[in-house]
N, C-alpha and C positions, 0 to 999 in steps of 0.2 A: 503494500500500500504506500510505502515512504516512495517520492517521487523524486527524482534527480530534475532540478534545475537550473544543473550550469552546463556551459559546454565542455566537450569533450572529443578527440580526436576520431572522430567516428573511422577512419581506418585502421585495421588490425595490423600491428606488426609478425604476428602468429603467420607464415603464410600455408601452414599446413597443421590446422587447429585441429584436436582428436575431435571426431563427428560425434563421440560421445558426451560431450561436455557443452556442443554448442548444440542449445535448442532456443526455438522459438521465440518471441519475449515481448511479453506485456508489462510485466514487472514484479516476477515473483515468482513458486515451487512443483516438482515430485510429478514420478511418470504416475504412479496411481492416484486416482482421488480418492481421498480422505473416506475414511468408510464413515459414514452416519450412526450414532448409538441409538437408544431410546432415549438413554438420558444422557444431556448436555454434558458434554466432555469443558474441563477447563482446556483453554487455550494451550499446548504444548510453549514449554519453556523456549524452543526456538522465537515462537511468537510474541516474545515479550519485551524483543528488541524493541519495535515497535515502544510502545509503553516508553521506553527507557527515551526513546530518540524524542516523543512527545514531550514530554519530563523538560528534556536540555533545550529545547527550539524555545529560542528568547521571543520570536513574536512568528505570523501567519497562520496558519488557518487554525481556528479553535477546537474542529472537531478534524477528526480522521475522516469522515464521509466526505469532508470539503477538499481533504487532497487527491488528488489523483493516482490513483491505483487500480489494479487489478480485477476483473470481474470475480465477483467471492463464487461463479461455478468454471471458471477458469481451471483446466487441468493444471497439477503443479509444472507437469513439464513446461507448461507456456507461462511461467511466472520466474521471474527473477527475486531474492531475495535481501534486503540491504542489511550489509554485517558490519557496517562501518563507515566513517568520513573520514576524507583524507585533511589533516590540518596543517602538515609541512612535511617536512623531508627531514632527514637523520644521516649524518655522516657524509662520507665521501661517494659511496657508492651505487645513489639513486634511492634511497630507500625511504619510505614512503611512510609518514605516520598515521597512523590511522584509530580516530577514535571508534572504540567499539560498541557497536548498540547489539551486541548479541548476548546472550547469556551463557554461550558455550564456546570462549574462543577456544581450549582445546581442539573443538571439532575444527577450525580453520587448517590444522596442522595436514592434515586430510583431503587440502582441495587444493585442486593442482591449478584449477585456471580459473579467472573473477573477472567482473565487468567491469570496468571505470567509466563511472559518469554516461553518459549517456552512449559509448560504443556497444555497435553491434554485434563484435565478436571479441570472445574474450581474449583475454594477457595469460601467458604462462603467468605461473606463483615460481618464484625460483627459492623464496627462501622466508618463511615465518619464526620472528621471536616477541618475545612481549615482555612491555613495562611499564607499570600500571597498570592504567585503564587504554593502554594504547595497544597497536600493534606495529611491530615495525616489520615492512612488506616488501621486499625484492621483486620488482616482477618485468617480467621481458620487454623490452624498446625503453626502458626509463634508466639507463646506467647511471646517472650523473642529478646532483642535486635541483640545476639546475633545469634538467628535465621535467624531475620528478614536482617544482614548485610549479611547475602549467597544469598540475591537478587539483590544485589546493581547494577544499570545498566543495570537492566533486564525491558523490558517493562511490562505493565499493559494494558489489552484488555478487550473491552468487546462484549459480542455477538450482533450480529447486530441486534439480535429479540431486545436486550434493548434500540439501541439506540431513539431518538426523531424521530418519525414518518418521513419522508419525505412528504412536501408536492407536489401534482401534477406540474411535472413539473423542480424538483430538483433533483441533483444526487451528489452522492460522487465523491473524485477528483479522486478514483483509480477506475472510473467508466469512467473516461474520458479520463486516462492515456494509449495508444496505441491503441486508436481511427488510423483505416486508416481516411481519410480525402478526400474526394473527393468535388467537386465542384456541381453546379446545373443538368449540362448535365449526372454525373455520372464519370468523367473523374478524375482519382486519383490526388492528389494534394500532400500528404506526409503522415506523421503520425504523432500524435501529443506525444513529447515526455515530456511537463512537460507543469505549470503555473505559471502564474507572476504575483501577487498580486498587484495590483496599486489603486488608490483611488478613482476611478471610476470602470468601469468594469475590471473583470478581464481579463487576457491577454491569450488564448492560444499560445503555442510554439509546430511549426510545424515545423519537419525536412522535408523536400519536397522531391517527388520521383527524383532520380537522383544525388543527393546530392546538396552541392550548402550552402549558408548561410540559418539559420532558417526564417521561415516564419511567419510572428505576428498577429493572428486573435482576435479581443477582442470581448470580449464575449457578443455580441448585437443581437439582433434580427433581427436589416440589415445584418448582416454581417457572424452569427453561425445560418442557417435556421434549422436545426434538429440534435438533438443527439439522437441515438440510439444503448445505450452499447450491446443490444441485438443480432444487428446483425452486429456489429464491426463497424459500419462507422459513421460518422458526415459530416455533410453536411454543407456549407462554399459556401458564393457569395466572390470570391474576390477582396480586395481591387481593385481600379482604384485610380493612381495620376496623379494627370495632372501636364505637365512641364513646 
């Protein structure tokens, strides 16, 4: 769902990219779709870069649904996923800083090729190490600092065939973002336009049909009965408060 808005050398210096790493791209993951539960899987820890990159963004869009991202029935093959922004360079030898919005940068140690910025074919990875909250990133056509500063601000993607499996039952958050939303009988109830991370379950935000203030569904098995990005809708018993 994180959207890349800066430029980017759209040609690949790769000229013989493995046909396995380069797919399609909308902006996001995974040859299988996500399997559907009964009940509402939290959002897998992959998904929660997302959250984290919301968190750090000092100002633009308020909600997730207002950025531009990926169809939530979108196969993961045909999604790119953002693991990071590039903030400067490191060293002599090209390397590339990279703050991270993933919750798993071990798993980066594992992907051999990523997208910069708005290219369409990826970069070899030549070489991942980390400090902090950074990552420092070697990757093919950028040898020299001064290369690597023409990315600065530019995000860092990877295909969604790389990312950590999903287990049954889990989905990404731009998988849940402009869900309509209806209730048990089928009767529409709004769409859900963003999430709210809290310390317990998480919180869907639902703008309701008709307008009106948002609606707050957190993400329970009482309460989120089926997500189904497949064929747009999530299904919601709603709240009752007694007065």
């Amino acid at each position: 769902m994180p959207v890349s808005t800066s430029k980017a050398n759209p040609a690949s210096d790769d000229p013989n990219p493995d046909p396995t790493a380069v797919t399609a791209e909308p902006e996001a993951p995974a040859p299988e779709t996500a399997t559907t539960d009964a009940k509402p899987a939290r959002p897998p820890r992959a998904s929660r870069q997302t959250r984290r990159e919301r968190r750090a963004r000092p100002s633009g869009p308020s909600r997730l649904i207002e950025t531009s991202g990926p169809d939530p029935a979108a196969p993961l093959a045909e999604v790119r996923l953002v693991v990071g922004t590039i903030v400067g360079t490191h060293g002599i030898h090209g390397e590339l800083k990279v703050l991270l919005t993933t919750d798993e940068p071990d798993h980066l140690k594992t992907i051999k090729r990523v997208y910069v910025g708005d290219e369409q074919n990826p970069r070899r990875v030549l070489g991942v190490r980390f400090h902090d909250r950074f990552a420092l990133m070697r990757l093919r056509g950028i040898p020299t600092p001064e290369a690597g500063a023409e990315f600065r601000g530019q995000q860092v993607r990877i295909a969604g065939t790389d990312a950590r499996p999903l287990a049954p039952g889990e989905f990404y958050l731009y998988q849940l973002i402009g869900l309509a939303v209806v209730d048990e009988s089928g009767q529409p109830v709004g769409t859900v336009t963003d999430i709210m991370e809290t310390g317990a379950n998480d919180v869907l935000i639902v703008a309701p049909v008709g307008g009106g203030p948002d609606q707050l569904y957190p993400n329970h098995p009482n309460v989120v009965l089926d997500i189904n990005p497949e064929d747009g809708k999530l299904v919601v018993r709603p709240l009752v408060y007694l007065e």
